[in-house]
N, C-alpha and C positions, 0 to 999 in steps of 0.2 A: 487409550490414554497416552500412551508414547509418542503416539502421531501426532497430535493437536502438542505434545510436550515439543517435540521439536519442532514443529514448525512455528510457535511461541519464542523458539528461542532468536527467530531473526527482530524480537523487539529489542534487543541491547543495542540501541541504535546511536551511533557518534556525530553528534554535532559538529558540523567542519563549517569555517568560516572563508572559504574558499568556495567560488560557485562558477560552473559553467557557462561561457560566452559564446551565443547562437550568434552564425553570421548566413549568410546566402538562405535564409529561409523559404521553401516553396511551402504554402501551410495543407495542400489537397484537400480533399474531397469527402471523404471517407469518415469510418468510424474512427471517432479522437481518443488516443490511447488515455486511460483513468488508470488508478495505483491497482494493482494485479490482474492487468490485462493481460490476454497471451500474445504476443509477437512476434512476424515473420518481416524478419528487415535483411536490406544488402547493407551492405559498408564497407570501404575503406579506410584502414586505421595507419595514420602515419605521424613519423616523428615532426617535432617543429621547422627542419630540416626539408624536407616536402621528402623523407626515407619512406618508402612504403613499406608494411612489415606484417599487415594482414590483409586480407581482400576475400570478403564469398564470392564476387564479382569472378574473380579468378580462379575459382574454386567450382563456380557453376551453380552453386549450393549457397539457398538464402539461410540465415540465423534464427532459432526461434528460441523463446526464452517466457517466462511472465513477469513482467515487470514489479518490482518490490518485496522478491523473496531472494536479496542480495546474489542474482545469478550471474548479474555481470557487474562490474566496478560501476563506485556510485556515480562518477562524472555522466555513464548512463540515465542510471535511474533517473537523475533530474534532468537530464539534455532532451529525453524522448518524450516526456508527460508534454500533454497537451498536442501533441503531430497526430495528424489524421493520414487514414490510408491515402496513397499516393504523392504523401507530403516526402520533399527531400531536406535536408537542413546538414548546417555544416557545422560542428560544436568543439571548439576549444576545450579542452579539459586540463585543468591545471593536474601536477602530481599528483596533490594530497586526494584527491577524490579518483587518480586513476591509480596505478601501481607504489607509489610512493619511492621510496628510499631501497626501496626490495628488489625492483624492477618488475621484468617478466622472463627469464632467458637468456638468450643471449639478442634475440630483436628488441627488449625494450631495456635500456640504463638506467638504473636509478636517479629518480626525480627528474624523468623524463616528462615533459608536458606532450601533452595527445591532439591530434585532430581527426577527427572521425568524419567523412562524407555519409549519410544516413538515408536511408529511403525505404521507405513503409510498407511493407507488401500487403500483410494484411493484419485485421485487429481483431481479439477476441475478446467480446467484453465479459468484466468478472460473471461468476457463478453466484453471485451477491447481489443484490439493489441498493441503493441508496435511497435515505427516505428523509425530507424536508418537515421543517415545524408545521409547516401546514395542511401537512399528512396525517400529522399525528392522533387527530380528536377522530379523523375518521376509521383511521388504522384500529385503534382502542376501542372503539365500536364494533369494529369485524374482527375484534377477538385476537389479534396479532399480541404475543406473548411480546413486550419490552424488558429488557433485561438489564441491570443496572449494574456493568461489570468493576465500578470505581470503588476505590479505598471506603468502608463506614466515614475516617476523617473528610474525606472527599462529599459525602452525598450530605454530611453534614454540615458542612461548610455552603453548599450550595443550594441544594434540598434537591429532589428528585423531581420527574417526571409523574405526577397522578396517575397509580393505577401501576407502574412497574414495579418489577420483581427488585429484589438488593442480591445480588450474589458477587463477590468480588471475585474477582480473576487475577490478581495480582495482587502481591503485598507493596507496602511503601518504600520498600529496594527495587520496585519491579519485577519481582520474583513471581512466579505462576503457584500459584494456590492448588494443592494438592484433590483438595474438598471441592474443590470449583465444580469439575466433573460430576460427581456424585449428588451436587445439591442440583444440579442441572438436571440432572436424569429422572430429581425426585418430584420436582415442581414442572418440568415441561418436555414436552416430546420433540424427536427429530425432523417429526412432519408435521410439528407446530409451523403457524410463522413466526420466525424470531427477528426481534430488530437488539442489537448489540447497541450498549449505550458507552461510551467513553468521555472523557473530559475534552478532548478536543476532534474525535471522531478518526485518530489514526490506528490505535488500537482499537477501536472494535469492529473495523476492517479486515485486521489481519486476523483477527479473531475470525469473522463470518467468511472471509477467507480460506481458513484451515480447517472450518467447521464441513464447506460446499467441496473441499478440494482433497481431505484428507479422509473426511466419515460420510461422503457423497448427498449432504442435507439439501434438499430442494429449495428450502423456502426461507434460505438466512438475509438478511437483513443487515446495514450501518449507520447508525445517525450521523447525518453529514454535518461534520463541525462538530458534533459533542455538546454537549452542557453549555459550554463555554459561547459556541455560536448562538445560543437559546438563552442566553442570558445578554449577548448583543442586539435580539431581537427582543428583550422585554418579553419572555415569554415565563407566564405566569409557574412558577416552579413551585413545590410543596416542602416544608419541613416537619420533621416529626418531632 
């Protein structure tokens, strides 16, 4: 239970209305990094200034991390989604998404803007699948457990997916639901397949996330885009 609790807790997640500017993009070859991939990158990180103030290049030693469990500043997070192995790219990072007002040290000053040189070594893709509307009627045939982690206001407001479970995961603070665990364990097993259902498909990522990477589940599952992507495709939902 502590494990899936903390790694729940990188959902308090802060909307910044600042975003990062890709320039010299090479896009490669390779596998394209998705949200909790693992990554092995080089880079260059220097001030606006062209100061350089970190370097694996220099070091010998590439970086490795999994993208969206807040390992590295967000100007990351969003600069590297979408680069594929062998891809280099070159990304602006304003403050508010890198160090802020705090700095880093004595190399980086407050409300320092960032430029990062990036290059892809290699990509690990999640320990999760992602799974499409059009997946679904077949999925529910071969017995694939759907689980419907949104608010009762939430499933009522929209209606569910035919045939999944309701167990909430979060209250309406975003708060993680104590019971969550327990009802889980009473209705479906770890070597079920489980596909995680959320309102927009971010959360029940990090859910099947912390599910494969914290309690080692083989067979987790995310609906891509959530509820809400299923409701852009007219996809026929149920209410009770």
């Amino acid at each position: 239970m502590k494990k899936i609790i903390i790694i729940l807790l990188f959902l308090s997640k802060i909307t910044l209305a600042n975003t990062v500017t890709v320039k010299n993009n090479i896009e490669g070859e390779g596998a394209e990094i998705l949200l909790h991939s693992k990554i092995l990158v080089h880079y260059t990180g220097k001030l606006e200034d062209g100061t350089v103030f970190d370097s694996s290049y220099d070091r010998g030693q590439p970086f490795s991390f999994q993208i969206g469990l807040r390992q590295v500043i967000e100007g990351w997070e969003q600069g590297l989604l979408g680069m594929k192995v062998g891809g280099k790219r070159t990304i602006f990072i304003p403050s508010e998404l890198g160090y802020g007002d705090r700095g880093a040290g004595d190399l980086i000053p407050p409300n320092a803007n960032l430029v990062f040189d990036i290059e892809i070594i290699d990509v690990q893709l999640p320990n999760y699948k992602l799974v499409v509307s059009s997946e679904i009627e077949k999925l529910l045939k071969d017995n694939f457990k759907f689980i419907d982690i949104r608010t009762k206001k939430e499933r009522d407001n929209t209606g569910i997916i035919p045939g999944s479970l309701e167990i909430t995961a979060f209250d309406i603070y975003g708060k993680f639901v104590p019971e969550f665990m327990k009802t889980f364990q009473d209705l479906v097993d770890l070597n079920d397949n489980i596909v995680f259902i959320s309102n927009e498909g971010e959360i029940s990522s990090i859910l099947a996330n912390g599910f494969a990477e914290q309690l080692g589940a083989k067979n987790m599952h995310s609906l891509k885009g959530g509820i809400q992507q299923l409701l852009k495709e007219n996809y026929q939902l149920t209410k009770n």
